[in-house]
C-alpha positions as CSV (number, residue, x, y, z in Angstrom):
1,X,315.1,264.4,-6.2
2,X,316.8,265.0,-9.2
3,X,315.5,263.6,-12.6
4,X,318.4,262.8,-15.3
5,X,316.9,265.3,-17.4
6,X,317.5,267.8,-14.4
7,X,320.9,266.1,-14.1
8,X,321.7,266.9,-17.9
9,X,320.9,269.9,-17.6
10,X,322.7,270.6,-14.3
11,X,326.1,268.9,-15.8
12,X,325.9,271.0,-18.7
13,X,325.6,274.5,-16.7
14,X,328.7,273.1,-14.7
15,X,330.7,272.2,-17.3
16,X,332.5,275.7,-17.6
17,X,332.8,276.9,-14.3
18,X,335.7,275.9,-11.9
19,X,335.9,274.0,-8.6
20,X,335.1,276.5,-5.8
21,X,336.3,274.5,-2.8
22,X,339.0,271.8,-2.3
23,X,338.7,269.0,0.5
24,X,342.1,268.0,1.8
25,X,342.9,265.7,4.2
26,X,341.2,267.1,7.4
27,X,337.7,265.8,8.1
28,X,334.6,267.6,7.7
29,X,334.3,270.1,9.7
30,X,331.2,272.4,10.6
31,X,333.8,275.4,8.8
32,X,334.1,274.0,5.9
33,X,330.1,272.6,5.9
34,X,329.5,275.8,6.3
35,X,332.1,277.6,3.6
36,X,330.2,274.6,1.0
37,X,326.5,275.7,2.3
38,X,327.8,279.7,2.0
39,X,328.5,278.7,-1.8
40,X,325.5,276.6,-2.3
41,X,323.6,279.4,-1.2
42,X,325.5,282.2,-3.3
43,X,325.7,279.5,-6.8
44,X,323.0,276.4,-6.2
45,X,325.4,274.8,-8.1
46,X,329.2,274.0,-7.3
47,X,331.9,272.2,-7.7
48,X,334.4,270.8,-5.3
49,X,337.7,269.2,-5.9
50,X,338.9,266.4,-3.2
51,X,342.2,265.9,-3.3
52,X,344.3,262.4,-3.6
53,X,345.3,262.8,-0.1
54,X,341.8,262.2,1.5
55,X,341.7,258.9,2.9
56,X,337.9,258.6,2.3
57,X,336.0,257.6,-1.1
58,X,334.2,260.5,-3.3
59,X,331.0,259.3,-3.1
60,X,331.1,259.5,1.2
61,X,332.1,262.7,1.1
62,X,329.0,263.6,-1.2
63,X,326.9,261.6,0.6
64,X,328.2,263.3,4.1
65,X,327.9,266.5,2.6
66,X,324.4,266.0,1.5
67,X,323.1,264.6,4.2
68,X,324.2,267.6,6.3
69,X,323.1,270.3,3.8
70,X,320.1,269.0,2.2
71,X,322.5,269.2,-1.2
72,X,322.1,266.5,-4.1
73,X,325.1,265.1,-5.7
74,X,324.7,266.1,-9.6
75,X,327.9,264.0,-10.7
76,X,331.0,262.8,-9.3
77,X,333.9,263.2,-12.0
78,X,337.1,261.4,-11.0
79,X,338.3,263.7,-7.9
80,X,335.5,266.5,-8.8
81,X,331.9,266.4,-7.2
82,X,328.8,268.2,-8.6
83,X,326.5,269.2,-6.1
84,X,323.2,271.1,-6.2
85,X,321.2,272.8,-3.8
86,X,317.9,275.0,-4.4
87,X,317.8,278.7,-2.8
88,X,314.7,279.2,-1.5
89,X,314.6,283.0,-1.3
90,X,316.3,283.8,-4.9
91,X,316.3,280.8,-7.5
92,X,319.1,281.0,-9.8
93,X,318.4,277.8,-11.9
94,X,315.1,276.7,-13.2
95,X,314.9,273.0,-13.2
């Protein structure tokens, strides 16, 4: 669980890096779960755009993607979502 200081911290390491994936309007599917957990795994710490087209709110998606990942939803900024994920084996970020 994320404390807000580990949130603050976690926002302001995000704020200069770009969304890495975009949701459209297909479902998700185990492909893209898995292209999400690749970059969780690669960064801890993405960013994913959803576009206006997907029929379902933000905050479902975040909480479908974390559920099925084990991720943590840092922030959810307008059509952008935060997410966090500690690597086991090789820690980038030290909360």
């Amino acid at each position: 669980m994320l404390t807000p200081k580990n949130k603050a911290l976690l926002l302001k390491l995000a704020n200069h890096t770009e969304p890495s994936l975009t949701i459209g309007k297909g479902d998700l599917d185990s492909t893209l779960l898995s292209a999400i957990n690749n970059a969780l795994t690669a960064h801890e710490l993405i960013k994913i755009r959803v576009l206006t087209s997907q029929g379902e709110e933000r905050s479902e998606i975040a909480d479908k993607i974390n559920l099925a990942l084990g991720s943590e939803t840092v922030k959810i900024l307008g059509r952008i979502l935060i997410l966090y994920k500690k690597n086991e084996r090789r820690p980038r970020i030290t909360l």
